[in-house]
N, C-alpha and C positions, 0 to 999 in steps of 0.2 A: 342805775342811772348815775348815781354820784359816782362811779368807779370809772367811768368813763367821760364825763364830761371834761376832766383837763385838757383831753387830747381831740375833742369834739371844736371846728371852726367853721364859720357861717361864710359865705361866700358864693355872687352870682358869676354865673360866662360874661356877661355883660360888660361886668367889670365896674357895674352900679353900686351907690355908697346904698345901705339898705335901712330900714328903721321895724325895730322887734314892737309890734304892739301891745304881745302883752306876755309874762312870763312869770314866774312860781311857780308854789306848789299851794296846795289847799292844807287845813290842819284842822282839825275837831277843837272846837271852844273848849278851853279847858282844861285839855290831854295834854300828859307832859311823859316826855319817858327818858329815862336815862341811856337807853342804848339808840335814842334818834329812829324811833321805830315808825313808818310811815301813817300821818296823819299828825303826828304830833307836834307841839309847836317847835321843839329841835330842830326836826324831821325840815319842817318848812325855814326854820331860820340857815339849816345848811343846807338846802337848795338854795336859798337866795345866792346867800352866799357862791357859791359854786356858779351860779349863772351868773351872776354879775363879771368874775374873772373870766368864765369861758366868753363872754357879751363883749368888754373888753379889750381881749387876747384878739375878735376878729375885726382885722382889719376892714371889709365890708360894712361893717355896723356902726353907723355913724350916730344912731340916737338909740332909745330901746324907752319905754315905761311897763312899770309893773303890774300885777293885772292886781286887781283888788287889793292885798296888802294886809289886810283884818281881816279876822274870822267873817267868812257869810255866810248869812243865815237866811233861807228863801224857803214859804213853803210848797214855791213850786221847782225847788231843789232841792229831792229828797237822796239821799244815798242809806241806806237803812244803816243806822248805827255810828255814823260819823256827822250826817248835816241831815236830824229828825225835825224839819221845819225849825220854826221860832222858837223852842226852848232848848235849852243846855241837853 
């Protein structure tokens, strides 16, 4: 996804200004990897990154906010091994 989003632009027929509700990525509490390996805080700090210029770049997108921002932590969002309810 990161190898493509510079070239990725949002845009209606309409011709309507539009607003992004909500965009990131997720990242596991506490993981960190040197090569930005997905779930890590890297990982999600260059997606933001990356969506905010492609967000941006489109002239359509007149507002956008982010979706969460911080680690969440839900036990009724469970992904086995990345978001195991309320603890680390």
């Amino acid at each position: 996804m990161l190898a493509i989003m510079p070239d990725i632009r949002f845009w209606n027929a309409f011709g309507k200004p539009m607003i992004i509700s909500e965009f990131g990525a997720g990242a596991k509490a506490g993981y960190h990897s040197a090569d930005d390996a997905v779930w890590s805080k890297e990982y999600q700090a260059r997606m933001y990154e990356q969506q905010l210029q492609m967000l941006g770049d489109s002239e359509s997108v007149q507002g956008f906010t982010p979706w969460v921002l911080k680690d969440f932590r839900s036990h009724l969002r469970e992904l086995n091994g990345i978001q195991d309810g309320f603890y680390p």
